[in-house]
C-alpha positions in Angstrom: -2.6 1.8 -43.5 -3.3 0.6 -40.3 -3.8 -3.3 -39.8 -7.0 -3.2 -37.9 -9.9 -1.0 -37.8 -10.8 1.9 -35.3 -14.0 -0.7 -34.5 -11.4 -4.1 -34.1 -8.9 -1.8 -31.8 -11.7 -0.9 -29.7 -13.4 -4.5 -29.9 -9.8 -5.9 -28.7 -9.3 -3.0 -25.9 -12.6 -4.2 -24.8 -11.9 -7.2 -24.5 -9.0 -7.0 -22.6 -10.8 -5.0 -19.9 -13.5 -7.7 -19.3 -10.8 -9.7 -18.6 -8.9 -7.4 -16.4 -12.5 -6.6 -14.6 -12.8 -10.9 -14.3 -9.4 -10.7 -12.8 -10.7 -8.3 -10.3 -13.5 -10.1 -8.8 -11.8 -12.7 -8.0 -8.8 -11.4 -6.6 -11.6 -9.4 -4.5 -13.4 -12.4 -3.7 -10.4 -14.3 -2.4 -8.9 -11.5 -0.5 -12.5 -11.8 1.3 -12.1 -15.2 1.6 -8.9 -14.5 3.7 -10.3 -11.5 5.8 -13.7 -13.4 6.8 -11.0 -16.1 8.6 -9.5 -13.0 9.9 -12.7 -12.0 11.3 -13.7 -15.5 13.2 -9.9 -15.8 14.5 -11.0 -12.1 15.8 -14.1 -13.2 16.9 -13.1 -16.2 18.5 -10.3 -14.1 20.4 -12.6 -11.5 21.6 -10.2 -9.1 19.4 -12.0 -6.1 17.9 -13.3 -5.8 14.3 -11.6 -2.9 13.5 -7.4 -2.0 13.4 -6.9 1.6 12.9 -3.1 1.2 13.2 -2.7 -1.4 10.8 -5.2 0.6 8.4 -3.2 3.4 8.4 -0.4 1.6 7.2 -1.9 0.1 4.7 -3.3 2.9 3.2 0.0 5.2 3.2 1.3 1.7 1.2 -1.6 1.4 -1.2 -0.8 5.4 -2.2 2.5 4.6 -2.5 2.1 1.6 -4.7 -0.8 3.7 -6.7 1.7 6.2 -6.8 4.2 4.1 -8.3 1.5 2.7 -10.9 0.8 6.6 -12.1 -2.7 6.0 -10.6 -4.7 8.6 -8.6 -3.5 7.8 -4.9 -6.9 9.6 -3.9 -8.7 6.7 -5.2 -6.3 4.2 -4.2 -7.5 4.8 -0.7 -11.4 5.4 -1.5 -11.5 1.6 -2.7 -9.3 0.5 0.5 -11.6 2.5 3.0 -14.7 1.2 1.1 -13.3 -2.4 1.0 -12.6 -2.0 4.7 -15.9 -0.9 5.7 -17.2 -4.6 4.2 -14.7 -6.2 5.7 -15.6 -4.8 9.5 -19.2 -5.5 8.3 -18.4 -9.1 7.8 -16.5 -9.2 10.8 -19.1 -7.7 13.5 -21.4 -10.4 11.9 -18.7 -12.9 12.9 -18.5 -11.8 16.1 -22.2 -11.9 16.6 -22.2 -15.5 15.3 -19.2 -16.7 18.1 -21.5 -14.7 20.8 -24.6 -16.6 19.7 -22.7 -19.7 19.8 -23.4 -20.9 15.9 -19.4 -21.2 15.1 
């Protein structure tokens, strides 16, 4: 007989993947912490929002990492491209805030 129930397995599953979801956004709301002083530094150096080059590489490392993990590379680089697209967002607004002179 099993020591916990098919209700208390799934309560405790559950529980573990609020936490890993917790876990997430913050992880997600330092790494934005770090590109948003990437985008003033930008800003401030008249360097452009974007960095194709660098974006590649970082997505041909995210698939391999997924890879690694047994996790769809596909999505891997769906969530990079759609984090990226925030991060330009907060960086054009940075820009615009050096132009304007408010930083």
């Amino acid at each position: 007989m099993s020591e916990s129930t098919p209700q208390q397995r799934l309560e405790r599953l559950r529980s573990s993947i609020d936490n890993i979801d917790a876990a997430l956004v913050h992880m997600l709301a330092e790494r934005f912490r770090c590109t948003q002083e990437v985008g003033i530094l930008k800003a401030e150096n008249e360097m452009p929002a974007s960095d194709p080059s660098r974006e590649a590489r970082q997505i041909a490392r995210l698939r391999s990492l997924a890879e690694d993990a047994h996790l769809d590379p596909e999505f891997a680089e769906k969530w990079f491209n759609f984090v990226v697209a925030e991060v330009i967002r907060h960086h054009t607004e940075a820009a615009a805030t050096v132009v304007d002179g408010e930083e």
